[in-house]
C-alpha positions as CSV (number, residue, x, y, z in Angstrom):
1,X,61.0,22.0,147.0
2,X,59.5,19.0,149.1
3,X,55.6,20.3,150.1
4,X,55.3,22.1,153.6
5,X,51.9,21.8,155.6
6,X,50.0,25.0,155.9
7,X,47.2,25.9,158.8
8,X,45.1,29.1,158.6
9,X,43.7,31.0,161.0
10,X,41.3,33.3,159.6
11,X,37.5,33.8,158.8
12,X,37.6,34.7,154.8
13,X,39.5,31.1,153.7
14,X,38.4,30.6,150.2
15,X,40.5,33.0,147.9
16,X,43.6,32.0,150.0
17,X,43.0,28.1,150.3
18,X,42.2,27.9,146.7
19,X,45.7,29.8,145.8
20,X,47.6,27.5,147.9
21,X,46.5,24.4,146.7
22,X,47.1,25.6,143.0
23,X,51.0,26.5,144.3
24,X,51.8,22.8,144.0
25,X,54.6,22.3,147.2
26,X,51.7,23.5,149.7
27,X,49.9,20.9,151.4
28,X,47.0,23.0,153.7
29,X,46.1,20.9,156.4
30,X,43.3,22.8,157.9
31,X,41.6,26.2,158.3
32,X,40.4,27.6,161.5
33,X,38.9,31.0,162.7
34,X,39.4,31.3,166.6
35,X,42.5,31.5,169.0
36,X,41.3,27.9,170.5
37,X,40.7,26.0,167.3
38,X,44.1,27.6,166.2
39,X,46.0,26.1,169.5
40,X,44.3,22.6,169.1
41,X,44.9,22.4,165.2
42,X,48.5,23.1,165.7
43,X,49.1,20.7,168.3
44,X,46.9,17.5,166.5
45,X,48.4,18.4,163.0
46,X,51.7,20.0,163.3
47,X,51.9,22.2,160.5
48,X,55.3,23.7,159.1
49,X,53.6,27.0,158.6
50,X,50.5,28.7,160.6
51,X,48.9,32.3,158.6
52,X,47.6,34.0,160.9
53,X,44.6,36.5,159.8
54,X,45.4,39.6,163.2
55,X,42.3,41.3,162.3
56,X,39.8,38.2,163.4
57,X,37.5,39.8,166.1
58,X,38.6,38.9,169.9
59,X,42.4,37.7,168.5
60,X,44.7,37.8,170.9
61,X,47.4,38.1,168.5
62,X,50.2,37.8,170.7
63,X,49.0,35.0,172.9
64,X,48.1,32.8,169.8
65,X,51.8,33.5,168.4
66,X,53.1,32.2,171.6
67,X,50.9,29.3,172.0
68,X,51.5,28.2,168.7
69,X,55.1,28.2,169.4
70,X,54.7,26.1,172.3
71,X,52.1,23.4,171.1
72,X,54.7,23.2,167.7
73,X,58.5,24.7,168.1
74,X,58.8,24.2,164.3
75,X,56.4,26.0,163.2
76,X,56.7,29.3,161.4
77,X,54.2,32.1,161.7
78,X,53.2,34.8,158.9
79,X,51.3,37.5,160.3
80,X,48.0,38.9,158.1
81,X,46.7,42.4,159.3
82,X,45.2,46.1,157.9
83,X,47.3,47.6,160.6
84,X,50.5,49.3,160.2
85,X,51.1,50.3,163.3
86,X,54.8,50.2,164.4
87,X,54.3,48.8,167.7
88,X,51.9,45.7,166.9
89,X,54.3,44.9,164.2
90,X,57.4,44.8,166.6
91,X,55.4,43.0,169.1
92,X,54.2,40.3,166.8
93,X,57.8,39.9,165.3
94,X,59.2,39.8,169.0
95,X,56.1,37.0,169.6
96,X,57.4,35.0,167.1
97,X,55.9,36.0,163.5
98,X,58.8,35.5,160.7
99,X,56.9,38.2,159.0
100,X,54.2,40.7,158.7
101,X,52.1,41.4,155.7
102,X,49.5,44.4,155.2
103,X,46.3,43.8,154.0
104,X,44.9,43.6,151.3
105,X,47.1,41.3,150.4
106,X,49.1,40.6,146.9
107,X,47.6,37.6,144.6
108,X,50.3,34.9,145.1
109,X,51.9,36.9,148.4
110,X,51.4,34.4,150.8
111,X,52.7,31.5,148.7
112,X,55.7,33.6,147.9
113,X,56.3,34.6,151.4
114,X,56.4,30.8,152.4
115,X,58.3,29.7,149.8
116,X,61.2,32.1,150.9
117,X,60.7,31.3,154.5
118,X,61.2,27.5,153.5
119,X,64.6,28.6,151.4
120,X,65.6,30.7,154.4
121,X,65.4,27.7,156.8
122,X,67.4,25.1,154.1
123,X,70.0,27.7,153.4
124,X,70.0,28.0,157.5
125,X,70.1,24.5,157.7
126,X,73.0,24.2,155.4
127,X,75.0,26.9,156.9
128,X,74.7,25.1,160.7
129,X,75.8,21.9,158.9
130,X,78.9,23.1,157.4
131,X,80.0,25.2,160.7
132,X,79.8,21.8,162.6
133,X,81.7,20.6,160.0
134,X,84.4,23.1,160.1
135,X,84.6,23.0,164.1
136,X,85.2,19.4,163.9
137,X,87.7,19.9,161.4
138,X,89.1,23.1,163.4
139,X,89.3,20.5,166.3
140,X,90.5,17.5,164.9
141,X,93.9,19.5,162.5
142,X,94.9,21.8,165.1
143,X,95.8,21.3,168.8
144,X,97.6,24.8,169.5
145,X,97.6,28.2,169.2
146,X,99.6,28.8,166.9
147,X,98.4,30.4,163.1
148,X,98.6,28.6,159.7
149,X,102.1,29.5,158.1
150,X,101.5,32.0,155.1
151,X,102.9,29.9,153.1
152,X,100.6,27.4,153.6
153,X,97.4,29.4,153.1
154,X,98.6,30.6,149.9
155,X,98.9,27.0,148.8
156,X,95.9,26.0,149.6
157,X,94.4,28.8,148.3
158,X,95.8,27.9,144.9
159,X,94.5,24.1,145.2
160,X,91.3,25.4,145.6
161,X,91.2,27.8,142.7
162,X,91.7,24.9,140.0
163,X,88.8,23.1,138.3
164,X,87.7,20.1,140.2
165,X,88.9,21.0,143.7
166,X,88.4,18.4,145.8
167,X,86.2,19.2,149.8
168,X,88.7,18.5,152.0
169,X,91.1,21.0,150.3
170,X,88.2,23.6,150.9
171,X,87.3,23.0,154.3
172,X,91.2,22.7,155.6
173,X,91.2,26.4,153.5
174,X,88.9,27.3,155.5
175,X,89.9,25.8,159.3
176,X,92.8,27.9,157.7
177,X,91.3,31.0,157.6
178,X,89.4,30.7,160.7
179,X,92.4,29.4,162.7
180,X,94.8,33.2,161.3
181,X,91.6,34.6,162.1
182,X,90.9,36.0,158.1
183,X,87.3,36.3,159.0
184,X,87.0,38.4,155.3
185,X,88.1,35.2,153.4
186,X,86.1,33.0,155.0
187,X,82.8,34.2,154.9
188,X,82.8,33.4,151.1
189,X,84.3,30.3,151.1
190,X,81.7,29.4,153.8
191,X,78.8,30.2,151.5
192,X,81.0,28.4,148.7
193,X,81.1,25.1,150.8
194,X,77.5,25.4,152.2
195,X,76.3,25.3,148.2
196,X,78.1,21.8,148.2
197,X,75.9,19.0,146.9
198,X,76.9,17.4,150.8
199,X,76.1,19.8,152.6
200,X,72.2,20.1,151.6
């Protein structure tokens, strides 16, 4: 995993700023303890990830979520709180947070949330890419209405069950399956394509 650039927004830094530059594929770029310093930090340095610390005395939680959001559309926010309260958690979420983590936190938590957040976003990534893909494809093949003969489908569904099956026998498989409507089949072979070495 390329490094992702990490701001925090808390007052107690040290544990957490030596943990993430041990993790290797964390860059922090800066560590701040008020909503101001948080919105100007995130605008100058563009971080790919802001931590967020909700306890911080005279937080507006839910205004610094939105103003990070507007000073960097990019960046993803983790929420760091001793509350579990139902309705600040729905309301940060609904602000923006990708996730919500209860205090004290874990040894190696934070790192770990990131990392999945950054897997989340390539596997999103590569989804997006290989629907483009297939509408292109799903444009380009087929100018009517009418379904993919049976006969057809079964063939290509063959071809693409030997060793060595070449991408364009997949992805007209799957224009296929989306064309007769086989929403079942395709969802697999989606995810099938989407681990292709071109579409990461």
């Amino acid at each position: 995993m390329e490094p992702v650039s990490v701001l925090l927004v808390m007052q107690q830094t040290a544990g957490l700023q030596a943990e993430l530059e041990q993790a290797g594929d964390v860059v922090l770029v800066g560590a701040v303890n008020d909503q101001s310093a948080a919105m100007t930090h995130t605008a100058r340095l563009q971080p790919d990830y802001v931590v967020i610390d909700y306890d911080i005395p005279y937080l507006d939680g839910i205004a610094t979520l939105r103003g990070i959001a507007q000073e960097n559309e990019r960046a993803q926010t983790v929420v760091m709180s001793e509350s579990q309260d139902v309705t600040q958690i729905r309301s940060a979420m609904r602000a923006g947070a990708r996730d919500y983590l209860f205090k004290p936190v874990k040894q190696g938590e934070v790192v770990e949330t990131i990392r999945w957040l950054v897997r989340e976003r390539r596997d999103y990534a590569r989804m997006s890419s290989f629907m483009n893909r297939l509408r292109r494809a799903y444009e380009t093949m087929f100018y009517d209405d009418k379904p993919v003969p049976e006969r057809v489908v079964r063939f290509l569904e063959a071809q693409s069950s030997e060793p060595g099956v070449d991408l364009l026998t997949l992805e007209t498989l799957a224009v296929a399956y989306a064309r007769n409507r086989q929403w079942a089949k395709l969802k697999p072979l989606a995810a099938r394509l989407a681990e292709t070495d071109l579409y990461r």
